[in-house]
NUDO-70011 format. One record per residue (C-alpha): residue in one letter; z, y, x. Coordinates in nm, 3 decimals. Each point is the difference from the previous one (the first is absolute). Layout:
<pts>
<pt res="A" up="Z" north="Y" east="X"/>
...
</pts>
This chain:
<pts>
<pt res="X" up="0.000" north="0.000" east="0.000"/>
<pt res="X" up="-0.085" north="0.377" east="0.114"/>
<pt res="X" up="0.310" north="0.177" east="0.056"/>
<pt res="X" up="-0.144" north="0.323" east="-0.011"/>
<pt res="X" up="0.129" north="0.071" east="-0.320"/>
<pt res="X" up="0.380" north="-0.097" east="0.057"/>
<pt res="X" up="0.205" north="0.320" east="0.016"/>
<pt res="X" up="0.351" north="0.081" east="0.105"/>
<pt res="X" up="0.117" north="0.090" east="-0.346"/>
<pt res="X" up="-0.149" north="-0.309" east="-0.190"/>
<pt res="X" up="0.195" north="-0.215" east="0.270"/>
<pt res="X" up="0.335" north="0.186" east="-0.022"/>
<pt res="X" up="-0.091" north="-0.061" east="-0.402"/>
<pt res="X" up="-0.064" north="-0.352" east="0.001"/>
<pt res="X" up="0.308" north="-0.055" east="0.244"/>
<pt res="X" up="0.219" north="0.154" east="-0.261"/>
<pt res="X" up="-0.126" north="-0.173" east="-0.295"/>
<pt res="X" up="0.052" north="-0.407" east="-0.127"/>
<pt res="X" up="-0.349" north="-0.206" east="-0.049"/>
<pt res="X" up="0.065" north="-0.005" east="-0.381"/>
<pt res="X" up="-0.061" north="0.349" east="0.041"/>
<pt res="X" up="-0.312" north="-0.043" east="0.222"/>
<pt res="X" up="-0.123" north="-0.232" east="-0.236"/>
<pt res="X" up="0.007" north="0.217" east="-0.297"/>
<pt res="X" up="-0.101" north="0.329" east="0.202"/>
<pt res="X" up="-0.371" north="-0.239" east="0.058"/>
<pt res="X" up="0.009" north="-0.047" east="-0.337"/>
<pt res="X" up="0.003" north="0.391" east="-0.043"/>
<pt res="X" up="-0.256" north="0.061" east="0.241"/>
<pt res="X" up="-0.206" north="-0.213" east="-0.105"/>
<pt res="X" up="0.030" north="0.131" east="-0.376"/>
<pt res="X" up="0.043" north="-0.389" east="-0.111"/>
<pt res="X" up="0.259" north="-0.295" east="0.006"/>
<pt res="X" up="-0.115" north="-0.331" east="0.102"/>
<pt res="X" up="0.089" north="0.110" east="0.419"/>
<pt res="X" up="-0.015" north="-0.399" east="0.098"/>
<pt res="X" up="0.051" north="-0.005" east="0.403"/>
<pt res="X" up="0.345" north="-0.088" east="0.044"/>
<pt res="X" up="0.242" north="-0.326" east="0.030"/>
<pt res="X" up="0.081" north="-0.189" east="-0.299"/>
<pt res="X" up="0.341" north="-0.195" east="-0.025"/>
<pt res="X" up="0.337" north="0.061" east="0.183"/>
<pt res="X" up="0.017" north="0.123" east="0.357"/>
<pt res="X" up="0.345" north="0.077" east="0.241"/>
<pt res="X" up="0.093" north="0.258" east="0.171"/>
<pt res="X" up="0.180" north="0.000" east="0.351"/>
<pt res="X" up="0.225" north="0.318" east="-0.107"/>
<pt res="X" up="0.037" north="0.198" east="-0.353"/>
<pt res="X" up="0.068" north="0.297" east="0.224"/>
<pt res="X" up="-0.310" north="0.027" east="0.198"/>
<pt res="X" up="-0.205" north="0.158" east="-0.240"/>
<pt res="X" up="-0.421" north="-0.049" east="0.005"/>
<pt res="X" up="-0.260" north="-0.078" east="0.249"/>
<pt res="X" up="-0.295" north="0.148" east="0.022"/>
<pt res="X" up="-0.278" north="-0.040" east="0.225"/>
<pt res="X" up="-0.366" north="-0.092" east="0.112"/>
<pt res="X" up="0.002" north="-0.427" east="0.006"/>
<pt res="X" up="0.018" north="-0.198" east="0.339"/>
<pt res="X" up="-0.090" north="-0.331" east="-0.158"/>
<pt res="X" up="0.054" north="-0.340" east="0.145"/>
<pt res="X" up="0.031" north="-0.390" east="-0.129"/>
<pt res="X" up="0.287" north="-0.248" east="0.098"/>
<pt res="X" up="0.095" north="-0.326" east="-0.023"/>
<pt res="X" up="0.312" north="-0.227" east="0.095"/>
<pt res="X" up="0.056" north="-0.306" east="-0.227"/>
<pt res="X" up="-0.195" north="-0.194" east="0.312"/>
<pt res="X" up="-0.044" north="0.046" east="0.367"/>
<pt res="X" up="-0.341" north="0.195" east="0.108"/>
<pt res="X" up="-0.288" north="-0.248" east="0.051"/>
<pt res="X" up="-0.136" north="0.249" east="0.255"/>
<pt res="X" up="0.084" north="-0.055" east="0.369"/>
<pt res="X" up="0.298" north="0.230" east="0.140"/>
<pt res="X" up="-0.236" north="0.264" east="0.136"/>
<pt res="X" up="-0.126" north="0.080" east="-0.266"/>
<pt res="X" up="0.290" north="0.012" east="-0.215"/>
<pt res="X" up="0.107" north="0.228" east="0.290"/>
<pt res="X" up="-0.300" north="0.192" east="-0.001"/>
<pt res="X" up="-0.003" north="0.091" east="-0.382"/>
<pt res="X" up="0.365" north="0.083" east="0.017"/>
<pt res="X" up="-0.076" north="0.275" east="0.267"/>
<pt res="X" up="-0.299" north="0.119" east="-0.210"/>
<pt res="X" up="0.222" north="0.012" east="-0.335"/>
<pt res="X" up="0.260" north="0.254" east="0.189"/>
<pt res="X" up="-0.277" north="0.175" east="0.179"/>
<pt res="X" up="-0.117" north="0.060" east="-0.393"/>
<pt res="X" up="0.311" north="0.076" east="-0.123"/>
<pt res="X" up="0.065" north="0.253" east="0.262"/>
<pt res="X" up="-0.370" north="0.185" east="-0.060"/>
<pt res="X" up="-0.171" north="0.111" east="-0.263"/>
<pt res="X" up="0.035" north="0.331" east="-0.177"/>
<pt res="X" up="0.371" north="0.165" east="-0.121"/>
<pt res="X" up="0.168" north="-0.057" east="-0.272"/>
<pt res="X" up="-0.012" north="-0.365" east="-0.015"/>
<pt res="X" up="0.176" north="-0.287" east="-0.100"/>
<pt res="X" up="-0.072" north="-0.411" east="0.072"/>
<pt res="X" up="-0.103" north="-0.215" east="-0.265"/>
<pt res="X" up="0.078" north="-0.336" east="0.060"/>
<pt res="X" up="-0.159" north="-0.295" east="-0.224"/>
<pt res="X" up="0.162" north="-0.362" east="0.030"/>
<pt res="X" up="-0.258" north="-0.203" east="-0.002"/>
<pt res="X" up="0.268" north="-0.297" east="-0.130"/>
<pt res="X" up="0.111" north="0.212" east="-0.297"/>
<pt res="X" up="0.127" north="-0.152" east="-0.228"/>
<pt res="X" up="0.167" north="-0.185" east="0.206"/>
<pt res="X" up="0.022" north="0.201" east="0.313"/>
<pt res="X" up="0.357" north="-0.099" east="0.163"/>
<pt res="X" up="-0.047" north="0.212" east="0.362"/>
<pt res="X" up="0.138" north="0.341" east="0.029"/>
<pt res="X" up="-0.195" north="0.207" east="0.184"/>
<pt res="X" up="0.177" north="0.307" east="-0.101"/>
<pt res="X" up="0.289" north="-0.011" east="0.144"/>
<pt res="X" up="0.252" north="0.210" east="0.281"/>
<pt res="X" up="-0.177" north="0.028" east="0.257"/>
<pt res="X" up="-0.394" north="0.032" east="-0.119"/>
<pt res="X" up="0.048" north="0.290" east="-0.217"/>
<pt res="X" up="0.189" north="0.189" east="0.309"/>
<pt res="X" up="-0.293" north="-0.119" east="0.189"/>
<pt res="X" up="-0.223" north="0.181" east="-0.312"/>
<pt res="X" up="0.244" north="0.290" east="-0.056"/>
<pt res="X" up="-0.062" north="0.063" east="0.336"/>
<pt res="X" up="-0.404" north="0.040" east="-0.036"/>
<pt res="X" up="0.063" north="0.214" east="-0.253"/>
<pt res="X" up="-0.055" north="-0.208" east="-0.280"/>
<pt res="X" up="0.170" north="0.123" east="-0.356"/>
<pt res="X" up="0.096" north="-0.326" east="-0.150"/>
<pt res="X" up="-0.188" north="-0.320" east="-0.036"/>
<pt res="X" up="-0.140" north="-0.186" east="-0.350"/>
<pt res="X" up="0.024" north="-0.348" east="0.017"/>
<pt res="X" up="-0.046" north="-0.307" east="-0.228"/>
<pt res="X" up="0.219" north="-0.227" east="0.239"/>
<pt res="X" up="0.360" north="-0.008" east="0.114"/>
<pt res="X" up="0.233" north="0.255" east="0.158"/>
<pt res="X" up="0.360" north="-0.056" east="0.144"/>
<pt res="X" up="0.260" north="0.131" east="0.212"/>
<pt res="X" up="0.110" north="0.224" east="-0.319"/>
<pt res="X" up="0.253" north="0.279" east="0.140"/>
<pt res="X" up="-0.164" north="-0.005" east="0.335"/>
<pt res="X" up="-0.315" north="0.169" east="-0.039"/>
<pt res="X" up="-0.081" north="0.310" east="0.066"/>
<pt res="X" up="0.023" north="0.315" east="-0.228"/>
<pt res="X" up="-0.279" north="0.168" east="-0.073"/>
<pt res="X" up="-0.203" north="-0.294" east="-0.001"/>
<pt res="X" up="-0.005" north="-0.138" east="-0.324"/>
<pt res="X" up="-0.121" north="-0.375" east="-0.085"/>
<pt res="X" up="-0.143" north="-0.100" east="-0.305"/>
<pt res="X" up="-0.073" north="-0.425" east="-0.034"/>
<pt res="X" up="-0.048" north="-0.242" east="-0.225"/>
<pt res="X" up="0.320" north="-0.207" east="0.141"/>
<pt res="X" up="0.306" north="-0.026" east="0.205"/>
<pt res="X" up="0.120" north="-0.281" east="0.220"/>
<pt res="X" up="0.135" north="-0.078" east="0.376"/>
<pt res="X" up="-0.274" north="-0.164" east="0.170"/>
<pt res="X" up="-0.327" north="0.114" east="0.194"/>
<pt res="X" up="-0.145" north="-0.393" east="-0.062"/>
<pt res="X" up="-0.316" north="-0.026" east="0.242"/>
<pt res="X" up="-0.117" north="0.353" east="-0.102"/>
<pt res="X" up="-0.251" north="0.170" east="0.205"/>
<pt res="X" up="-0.326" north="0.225" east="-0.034"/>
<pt res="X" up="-0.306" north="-0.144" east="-0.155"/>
<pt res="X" up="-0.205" north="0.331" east="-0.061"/>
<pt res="X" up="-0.037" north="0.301" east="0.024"/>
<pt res="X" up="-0.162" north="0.368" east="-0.165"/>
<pt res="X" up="-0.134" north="-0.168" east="-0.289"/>
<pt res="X" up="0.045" north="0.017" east="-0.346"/>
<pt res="X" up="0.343" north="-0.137" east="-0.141"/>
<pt res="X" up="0.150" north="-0.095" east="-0.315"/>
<pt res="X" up="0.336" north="0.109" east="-0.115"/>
<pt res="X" up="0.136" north="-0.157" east="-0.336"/>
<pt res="X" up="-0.308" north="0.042" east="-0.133"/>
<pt res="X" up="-0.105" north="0.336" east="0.132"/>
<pt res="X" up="-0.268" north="0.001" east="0.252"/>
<pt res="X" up="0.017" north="0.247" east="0.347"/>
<pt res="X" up="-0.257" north="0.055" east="0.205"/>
<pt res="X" up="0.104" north="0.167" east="0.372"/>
<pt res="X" up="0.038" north="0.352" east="-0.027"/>
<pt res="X" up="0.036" north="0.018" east="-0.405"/>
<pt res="X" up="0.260" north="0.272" east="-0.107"/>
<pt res="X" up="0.334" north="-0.234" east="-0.134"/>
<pt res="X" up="0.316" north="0.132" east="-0.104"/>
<pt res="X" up="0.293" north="-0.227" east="-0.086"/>
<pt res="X" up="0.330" north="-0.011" east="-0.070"/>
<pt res="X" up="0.235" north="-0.271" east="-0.184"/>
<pt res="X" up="-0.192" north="-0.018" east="-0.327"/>
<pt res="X" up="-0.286" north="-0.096" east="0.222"/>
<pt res="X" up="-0.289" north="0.153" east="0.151"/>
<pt res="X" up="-0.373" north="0.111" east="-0.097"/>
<pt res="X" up="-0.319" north="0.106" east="0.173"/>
<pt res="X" up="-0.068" north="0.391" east="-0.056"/>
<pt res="X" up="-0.371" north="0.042" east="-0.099"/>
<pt res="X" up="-0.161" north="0.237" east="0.255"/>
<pt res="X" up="-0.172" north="0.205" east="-0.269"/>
<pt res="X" up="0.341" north="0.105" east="-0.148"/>
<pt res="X" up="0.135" north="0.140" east="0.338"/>
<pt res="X" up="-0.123" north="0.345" east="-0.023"/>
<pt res="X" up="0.155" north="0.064" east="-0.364"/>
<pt res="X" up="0.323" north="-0.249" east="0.041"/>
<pt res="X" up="0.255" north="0.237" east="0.075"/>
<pt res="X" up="-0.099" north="0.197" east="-0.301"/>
<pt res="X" up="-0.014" north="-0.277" east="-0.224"/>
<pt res="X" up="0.368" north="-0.112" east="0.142"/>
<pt res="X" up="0.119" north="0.373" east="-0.088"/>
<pt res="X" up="-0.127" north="-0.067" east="-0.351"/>
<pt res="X" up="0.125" north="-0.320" east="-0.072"/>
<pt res="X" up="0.338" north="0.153" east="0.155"/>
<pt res="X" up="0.020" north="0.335" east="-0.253"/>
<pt res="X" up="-0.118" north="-0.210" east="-0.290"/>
<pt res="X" up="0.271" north="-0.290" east="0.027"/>
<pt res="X" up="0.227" north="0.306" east="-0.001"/>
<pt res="X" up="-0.079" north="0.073" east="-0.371"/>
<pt res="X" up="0.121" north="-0.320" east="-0.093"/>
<pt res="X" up="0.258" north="-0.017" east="0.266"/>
<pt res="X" up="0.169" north="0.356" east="-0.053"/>
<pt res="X" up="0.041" north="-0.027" east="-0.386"/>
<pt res="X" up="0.191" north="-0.357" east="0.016"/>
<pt res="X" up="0.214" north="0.110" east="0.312"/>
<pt res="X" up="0.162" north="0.285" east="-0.252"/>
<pt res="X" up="0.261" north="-0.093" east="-0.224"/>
<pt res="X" up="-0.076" north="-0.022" east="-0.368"/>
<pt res="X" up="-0.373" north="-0.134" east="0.095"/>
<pt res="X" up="-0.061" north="-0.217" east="-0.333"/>
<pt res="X" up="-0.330" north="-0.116" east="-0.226"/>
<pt res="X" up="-0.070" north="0.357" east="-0.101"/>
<pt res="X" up="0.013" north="0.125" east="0.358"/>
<pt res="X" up="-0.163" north="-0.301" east="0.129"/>
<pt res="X" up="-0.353" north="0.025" east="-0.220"/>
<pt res="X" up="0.016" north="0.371" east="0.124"/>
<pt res="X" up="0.026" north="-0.064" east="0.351"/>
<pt res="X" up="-0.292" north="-0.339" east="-0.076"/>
<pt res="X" up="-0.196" north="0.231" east="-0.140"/>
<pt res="X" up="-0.004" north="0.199" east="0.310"/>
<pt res="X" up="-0.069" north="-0.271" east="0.249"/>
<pt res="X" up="-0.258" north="-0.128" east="-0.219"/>
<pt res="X" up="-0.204" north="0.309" east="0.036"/>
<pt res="X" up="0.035" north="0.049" east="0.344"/>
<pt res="X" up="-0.102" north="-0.323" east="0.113"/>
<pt res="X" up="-0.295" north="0.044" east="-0.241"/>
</pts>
């Protein structure tokens, strides 16, 4: 994806915001529901307190239910290209990670010590439909959002890398715009980037006629078709 049209302000915005947001600010860009490119069923998150990730895709395919079939070297070799991709590429970014064993992926990639090694390229986060561990030992600021928990790493190593992945469901191609959080994550469509952060501030002031009425005391039926009535026409 061109990044050309990523600004400062629409990044601050979309670090700020949850991905049910993002999800319904699409849907207001694009003037229609029916926004499709994001995971479907129940993801976890490493820490409630980290907040979003948002970020250009480093994508990449594992496996660890059995060893490699490869020889060493080029196990080796494919590992070294995997961090040399994870450390390039073009800023914001996060990993995404697809377990080539899921459902039944048992090895946990993401775990103390490789998302210091990608906090430390200056990855935001990483997406993931495998296993993470070492809960309370990773590092802040680096969110993790897989399909599973559990203690071991199995056999896992790297079986590709920069091409398209899928993510419970959603598909992400290398460089696609993701943002994700612990309700899951979804693709951003590169034709909404130029009018997203508008389309966020909408969504935002128009939840607040809804939203403002039923925080005040006394907010009943009468007060409630008023304030419907409202949101209706502004989201018409």
């Amino acid at each position: 994806m061109d990044n050309s049209t990523m600004t400062v302000t629409l990044l601050e915005k979309l670090q700020t915001v949850d991905t049910p947001t993002v999800c319904n600010a699409i849907e207001v860009a694009q003037g229609k529901r029916g926004f499709n490119e994001f995971t479907k069923g129940t993801m976890l998150a490493s820490s409630a307190t980290d907040g979003a990730m948002v970020g250009f895709a480093r994508t990449a395919q594992i496996a660890a239910l059995e060893p490699a079939k490869e020889s060493a070297s080029v196990i080796k070799q494919r590992r070294a290209d995997y961090y040399r991709h994870m450390a390039e590429g073009p800023r914001p970014a996060i990993t995404v990670v697809e377990d080539l064993d899921y459902p039944h992926a048992i090895g946990a990639y993401w775990g103390e010590i490789n998302t210091n090694i990608h906090k430390a390229f200056g990855l935001g986060g990483a997406l993931t439909n495998g296993v993470m561990r070492d809960l309370g030992d990773l590092p802040t600021g680096f969110p993790v959002v897989a399909g599973s928990i559990g203690p071991s790493h199995g056999f896992v190593h790297v079986r590709s890398i920069g091409q398209p992945v899928t993510i419970f469901g959603m598909q992400v191609n290398d460089g696609d715009l993701v943002h994700a959080d612990r309700h899951g994550a979804l693709v951003i469509p590169p034709e909404v980037i130029p009018v997203l952060e508008a389309a966020i501030d909408k969504l935002l002031s128009t939840e607040q006629l809804i939203l403002g009425p039923a925080s005040k005391k006394g907010f009943g039926i009468t007060e409630f078709e008023q304030a419907w009535a409202a949101f209706e026409k502004a989201r018409t």
